[in-house]
Every structure is written in C-alpha cells, then in structure tokens.
N, C-alpha and C positions, 0 to 999 in steps of 0.2 A: 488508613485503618485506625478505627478508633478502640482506645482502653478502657470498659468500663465494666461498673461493679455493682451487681443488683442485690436484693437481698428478695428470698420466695416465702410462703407461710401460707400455710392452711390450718383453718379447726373443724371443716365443716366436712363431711362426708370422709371418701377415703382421702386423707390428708396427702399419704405417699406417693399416690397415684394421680393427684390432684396435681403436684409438683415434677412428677416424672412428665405428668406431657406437657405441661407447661415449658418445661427443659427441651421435648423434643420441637413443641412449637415454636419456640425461639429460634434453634437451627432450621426451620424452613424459614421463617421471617426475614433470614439474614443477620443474625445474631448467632456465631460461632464460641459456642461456651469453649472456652482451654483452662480452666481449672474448676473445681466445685468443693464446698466444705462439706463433712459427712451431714447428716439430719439432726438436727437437736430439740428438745422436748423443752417448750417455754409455755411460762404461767402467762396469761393475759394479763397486762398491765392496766390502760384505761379504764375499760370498763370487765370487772372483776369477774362474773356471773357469766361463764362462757364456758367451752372448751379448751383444754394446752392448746396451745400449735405445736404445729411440726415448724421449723425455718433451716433456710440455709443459706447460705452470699455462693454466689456463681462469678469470679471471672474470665469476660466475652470481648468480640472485638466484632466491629460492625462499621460498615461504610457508612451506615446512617448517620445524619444529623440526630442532636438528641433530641429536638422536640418532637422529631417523626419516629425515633425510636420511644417517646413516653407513649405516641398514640397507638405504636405496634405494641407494647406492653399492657396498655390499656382493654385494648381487643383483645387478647388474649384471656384477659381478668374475663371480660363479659363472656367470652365461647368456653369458660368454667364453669359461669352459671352466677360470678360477683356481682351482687347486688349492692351500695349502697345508702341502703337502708338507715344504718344508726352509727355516726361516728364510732371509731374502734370497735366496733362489734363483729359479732361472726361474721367469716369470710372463708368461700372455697378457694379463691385464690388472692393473695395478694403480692405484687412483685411490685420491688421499689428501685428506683434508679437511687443510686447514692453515689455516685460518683462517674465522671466522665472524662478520659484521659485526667487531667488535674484541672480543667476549666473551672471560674465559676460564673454559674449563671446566673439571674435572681430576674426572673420573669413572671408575669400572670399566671401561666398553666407549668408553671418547672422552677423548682431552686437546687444547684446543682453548687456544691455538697449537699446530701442530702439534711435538711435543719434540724432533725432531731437524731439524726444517725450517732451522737456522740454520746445522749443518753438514755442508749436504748439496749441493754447487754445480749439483746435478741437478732441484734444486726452486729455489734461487735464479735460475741465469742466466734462465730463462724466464720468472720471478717478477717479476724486473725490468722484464725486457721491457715485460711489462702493467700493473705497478704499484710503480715505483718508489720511489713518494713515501710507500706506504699505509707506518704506523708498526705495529713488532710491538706488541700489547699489553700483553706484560709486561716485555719490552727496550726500551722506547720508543725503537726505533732505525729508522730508514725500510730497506726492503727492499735499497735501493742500499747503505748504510751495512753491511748485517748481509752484501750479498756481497763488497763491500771488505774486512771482516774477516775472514771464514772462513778458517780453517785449510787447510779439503777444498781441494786443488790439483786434483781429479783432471779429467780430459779429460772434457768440454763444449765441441761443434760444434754449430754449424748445419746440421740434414740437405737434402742436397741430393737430390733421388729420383736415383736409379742410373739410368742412360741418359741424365742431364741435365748429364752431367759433376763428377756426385758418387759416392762412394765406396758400392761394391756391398757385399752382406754379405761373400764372400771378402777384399775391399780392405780390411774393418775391423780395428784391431790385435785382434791377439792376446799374450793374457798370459803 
C-alpha cells in the first residue's frame, strides 16, 4: 500500500462541492483518503484575473502505481468538466500528486515531489495541517520547515462557508 499526498482546488463553479466528489471519486477509484486538511480560501497566483480557489492536501493510500494513479486523477479532473485551456487559469477541478510514499520520480508525464509544491503556500498551509513532520524527499526538510521558508506570501485563509459568518464569493478580494 502506497503513501500519498495530493493537493484539490477549485475556482470555477460550486468550488466545495467540486472538491467533495472529487474526494468521493477518489474512494471508488481505489484511492482511500485517511486524513484531509479543512478548506482554505487562496488568491490565484499566476495568472491574477480569476477567481479565489478553494484547496486542500488530502492524505490517501492506494495500490496503484503512481503513473496509473496520475491518469485516475486526471479522469477525474475531466468528469468535473477541467478544461485546459490557459495555463494557471480557471479550473473546476484541479488535484495534484505531490508526493508518493517518499519516492522520487522525474519522468515525461509525472515529477514526484511535486516541482513547485515548495513555493506554493496554496499546497503548503493545508500540507501542514495533515502532515507536518512528513520530510520532502529530495529537500530533506519536514513540510513545516519548507512552509516557514517559502518566499510565496500570498493570501491563504481558512474557508468559513458563507452564511456561517464567513466571506461570500462577492466579500472575496479582488485584484
């Protein structure tokens, strides 16, 4: 059985609900989520002129190999409706492999640690959450350690659903 760590995000429709089946189509897939970080409300990085996401790092354990777990992850992105369209741009779902027991890969269709997983505080703060202690592979740095140093300042909240005295999509900054 294998240890791995994904990271989920949505901006594009209902983002929460985008990510909840996502979560459930992973457990038919054969990918058994046993932890998850709560939802967090991130600014778009690349390309500016979008919507927050929602994200959150899931850790899952799966007999699959990882490159047949990227294309089960992949499917999934497309039966959300992910198009491809424009680098970093809007997405109803995006789910990223960032780590795989501690292997690393560095192949055509997969680089396992994920390559920008260290400066991206979008895939760390919730990274933490669930696993602070786990060491990146080829940084031998624990997750806490790689979000203490990160560069990326950029805004990372805790989502509070709207009607519950947390910020609606209107309430979200804008760039």
């Amino acid at each position: 059985m294998h240890v791995i760590y994904l990271s989920l995000g949505s901006n594009i429709g209902d983002r929460t609900e985008n990510i909840e089946h996502a979560l459930t189509r992973l457990q038919h897939a054969g990918v058994k989520v046993t932890k998850r970080s709560t939802l967090y409300l991130t600014e778009p990085l690349e390309l500016r002129e979008q919507e927050w996401f929602l994200n959150c790092a899931v850790e899952a354990e799966t007999e699959l190999p990882a490159i047949e777990l990227l294309h089960v992850l992949q499917h999934i992105e497309q039966e959300a409706g992910r198009q491809r369209l424009v680098r970093s741009g809007p997405r109803t779902l995006d789910i990223d492999l960032l780590l795989f027991d501690s292997d690393i890969l560095h192949g055509q269709e997969l680089d396992i640690p994920h390559p920008r997983m260290t400066i991206r505080r979008f895939v760390l703060v919730p990274l933490n959450e669930i696993a602070p202690a786990f060491r990146h592979p080829e940084l031998h740095r624990t997750i806490a350690e790689l979000l203490a140093e990160t560069a990326d300042r950029s805004n990372v909240h805790r989502w509070v659903k709207p009607g519950a005295g947390g910020p609606s999509r209107k309430d979200e900054p804008r760039n």
